[in-house]
N, C-alpha and C positions, 0 to 999 in steps of 0.2 A: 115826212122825210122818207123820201125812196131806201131800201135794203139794197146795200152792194155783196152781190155775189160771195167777192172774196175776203171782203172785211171779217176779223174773226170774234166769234159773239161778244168777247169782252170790250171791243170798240164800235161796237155796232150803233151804239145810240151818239158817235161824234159828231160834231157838224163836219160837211165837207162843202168845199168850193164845186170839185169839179172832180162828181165822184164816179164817174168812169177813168178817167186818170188815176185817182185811188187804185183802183182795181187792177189798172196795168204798173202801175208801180209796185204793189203786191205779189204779184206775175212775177216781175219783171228778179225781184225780190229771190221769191221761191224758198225754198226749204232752209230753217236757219244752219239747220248742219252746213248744208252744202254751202253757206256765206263764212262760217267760221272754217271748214275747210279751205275756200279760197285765200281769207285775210291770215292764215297759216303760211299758203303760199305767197303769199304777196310780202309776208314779213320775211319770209327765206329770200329774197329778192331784194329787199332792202340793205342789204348789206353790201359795199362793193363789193368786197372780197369775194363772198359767191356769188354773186350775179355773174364777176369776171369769170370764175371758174365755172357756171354752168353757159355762158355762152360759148367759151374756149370750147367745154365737150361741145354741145352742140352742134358747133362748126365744124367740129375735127372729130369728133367721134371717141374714142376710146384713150385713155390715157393716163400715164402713170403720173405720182406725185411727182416726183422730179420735175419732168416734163413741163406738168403743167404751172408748176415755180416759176418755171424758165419765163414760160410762158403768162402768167399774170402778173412777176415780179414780186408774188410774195414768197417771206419763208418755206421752205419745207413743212416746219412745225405745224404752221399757220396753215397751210394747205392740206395737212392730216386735219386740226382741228374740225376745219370746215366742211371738208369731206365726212367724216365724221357726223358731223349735223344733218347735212345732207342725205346721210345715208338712213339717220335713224328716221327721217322723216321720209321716206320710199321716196326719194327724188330722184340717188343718183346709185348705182349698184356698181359694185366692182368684182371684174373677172380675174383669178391669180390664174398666172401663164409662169411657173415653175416658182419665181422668187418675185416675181414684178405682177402687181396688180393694175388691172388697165381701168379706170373707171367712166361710168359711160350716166348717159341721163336717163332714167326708167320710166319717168312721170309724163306719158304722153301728153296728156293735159297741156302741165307745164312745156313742154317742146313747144308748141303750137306757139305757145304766150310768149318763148323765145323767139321765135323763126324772123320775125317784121323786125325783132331787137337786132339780129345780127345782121340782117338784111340793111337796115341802115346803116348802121356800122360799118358796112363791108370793107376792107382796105386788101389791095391787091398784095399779098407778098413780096419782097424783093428778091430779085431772080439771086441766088448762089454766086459768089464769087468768081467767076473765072467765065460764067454761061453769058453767052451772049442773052439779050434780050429780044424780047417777040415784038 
């Protein structure tokens, strides 16, 4: 049996099918930290409620609880909560501007993994009451 590169000694003597495949699957794998950091990310994402709240920043950039109520239809409460979570986990940082805190997404990583989300998403605004339309 051929030795694959990246197989680690404790599985070294396994059968394999198709053990260069092995090796890119490994690769592909990479460092267990950095998979437990990601499925950290991906479980902050599982929740509507933030996923709504980190595409809302995303899109719109800085913004205060209220706001972003308004804007994803939850509580207030519920939007501290979340933010909250967010924030303990460096995803989402918030700037106080006298009394009002604007919060914003810090986790470029994470942005990136947003960008195609909102992009799909996209829906045009409805122009202001009174403005004519383009």
């Amino acid at each position: 049996m051929a030795r694959m590169h990246l197989v680690p000694p404790e599985r070294a003597e396994h059968r394999t099918i198709d053990g260069h495949r092995v090796c890119e699957a490994i690769a592909a794998i990479g460092d267990p930290a950095r998979v437990r950091t990601w499925a950290e990310r991906f479980s902050l994402l599982a929740d509507p409620g933030r996923l709504a709240l980190l595409l809302a920043l995303h899109r719109a950039g800085p913004l205060a609880v209220g706001d972003l109520a308004v804007a994803t239809g939850m509580r207030d409460p519920a939007v501290s909560q979340a933010l909250r979570l967010l924030r303990t986990a460096g995803v989402v940082a918030g700037d106080r501007d006298g009394r009002v805190v604007r919060y914003r997404v810090v986790d470029q990583e994470l942005g990136a993994l947003l960008a195609p989300c909102v992009a799909a998403g996209h829906v045009e605004p409805e122009p202001a009451v009174g403005r004519p339309r383009a």
